[in-house]
N, C-alpha and C positions, 0 to 999 in steps of 0.2 A: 532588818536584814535577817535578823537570828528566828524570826517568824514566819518570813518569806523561805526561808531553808527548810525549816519543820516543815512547811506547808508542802512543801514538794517532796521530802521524804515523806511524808504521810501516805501521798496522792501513787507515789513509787511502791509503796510496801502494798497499798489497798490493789493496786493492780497487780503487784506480782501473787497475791493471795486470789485474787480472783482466775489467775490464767494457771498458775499450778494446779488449786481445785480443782477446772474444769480439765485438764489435761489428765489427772489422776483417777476422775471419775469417767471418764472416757476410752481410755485405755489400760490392758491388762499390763502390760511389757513398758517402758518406757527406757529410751538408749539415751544418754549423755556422752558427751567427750570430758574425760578430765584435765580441762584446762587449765594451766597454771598463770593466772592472772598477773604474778607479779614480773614472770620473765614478758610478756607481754605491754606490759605498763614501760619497761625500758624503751623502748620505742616511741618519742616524747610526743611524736604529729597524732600519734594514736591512744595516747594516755588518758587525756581527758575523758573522750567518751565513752575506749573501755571502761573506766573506774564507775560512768555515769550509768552501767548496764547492770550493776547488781547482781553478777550472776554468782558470787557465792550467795544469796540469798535466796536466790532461785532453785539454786540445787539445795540448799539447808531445807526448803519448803517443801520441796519432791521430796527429799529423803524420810522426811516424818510421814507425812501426807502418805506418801506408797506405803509405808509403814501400819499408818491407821487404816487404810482401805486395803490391806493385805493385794497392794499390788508389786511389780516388782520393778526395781531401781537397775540396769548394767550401765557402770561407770566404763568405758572403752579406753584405752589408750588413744591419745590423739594421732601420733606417730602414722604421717602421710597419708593421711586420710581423705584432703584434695589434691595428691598425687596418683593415687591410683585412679584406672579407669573403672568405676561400677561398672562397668557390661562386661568387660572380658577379664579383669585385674590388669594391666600394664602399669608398671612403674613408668609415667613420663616425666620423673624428676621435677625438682623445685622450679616453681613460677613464684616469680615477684607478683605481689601484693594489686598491681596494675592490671595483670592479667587476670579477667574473671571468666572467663574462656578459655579451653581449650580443645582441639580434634586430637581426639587417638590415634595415633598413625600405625597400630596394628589393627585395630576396630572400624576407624571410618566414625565411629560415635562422637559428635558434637557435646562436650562438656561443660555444665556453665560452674564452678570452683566451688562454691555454696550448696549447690542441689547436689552436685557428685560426692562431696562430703560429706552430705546427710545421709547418702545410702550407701554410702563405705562403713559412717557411723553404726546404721540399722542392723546392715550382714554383722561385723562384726558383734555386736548385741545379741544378736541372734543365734550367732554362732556360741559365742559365752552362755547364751541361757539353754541352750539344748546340753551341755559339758556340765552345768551346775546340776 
């Protein structure tokens, strides 16, 4: 068992080293959310897998990596980041975990929870690197 563990931490770190690389060498800017993994693990239906996504190691590997290829790192606050709408900003308040949807009811913009939060992430990044 203690082999069969290694074997999959092994195969987990060779992949997270292979997708940081190319991410680092493909782009100048790179946005994060900082996530706090541990208030999230409280949530026990969703523990396991968060724990099984390695993302402190992910960001330890961007963080060097940007480092040696003199690219840059913006860690963003996560705070409602798939609450607002990317197209116009509207706060439409917390959705349960169910909903990966949502319409703006000032926009009319169809939101899918994931996508909208990656470019809430981005503006925000964006906005910190132009202020640095």
């Amino acid at each position: 068992v203690a082999k069969y563990s290694e074997k999959i931490a092994n195969q987990r770190k060779d992949y997270i080293h292979k997708i940081t690389t190319q991410i680092v060498k493909n782009y100048d800017v790179i946005t994060i959310e900082d996530l706090k993994s541990s208030n999230m693990l409280k949530k026990h239906n969703l523990a396991r897998a968060i724990s099984n996504q390695s993302w402190r190691m992910v960001r330890t590997m961007l963080e060097y990596k940007c480092e040696w290829y003199g690219k840059k790192l913006i860690v963003v606050n996560p705070f409602k980041t798939s609450q607002y709408c990317a197209e116009c900003g509207y706060d439409d308040g917390k959705h349960e975990l169910d909903i990966r949807q949502w319409t703006c009811p000032n926009c009319d913009s169809v939101n899918d929870r994931d996508i909208n939060a990656s470019k809430n992430i981005l503006n925000k990044g964006l906005e910190q690197a132009l202020v640095i």
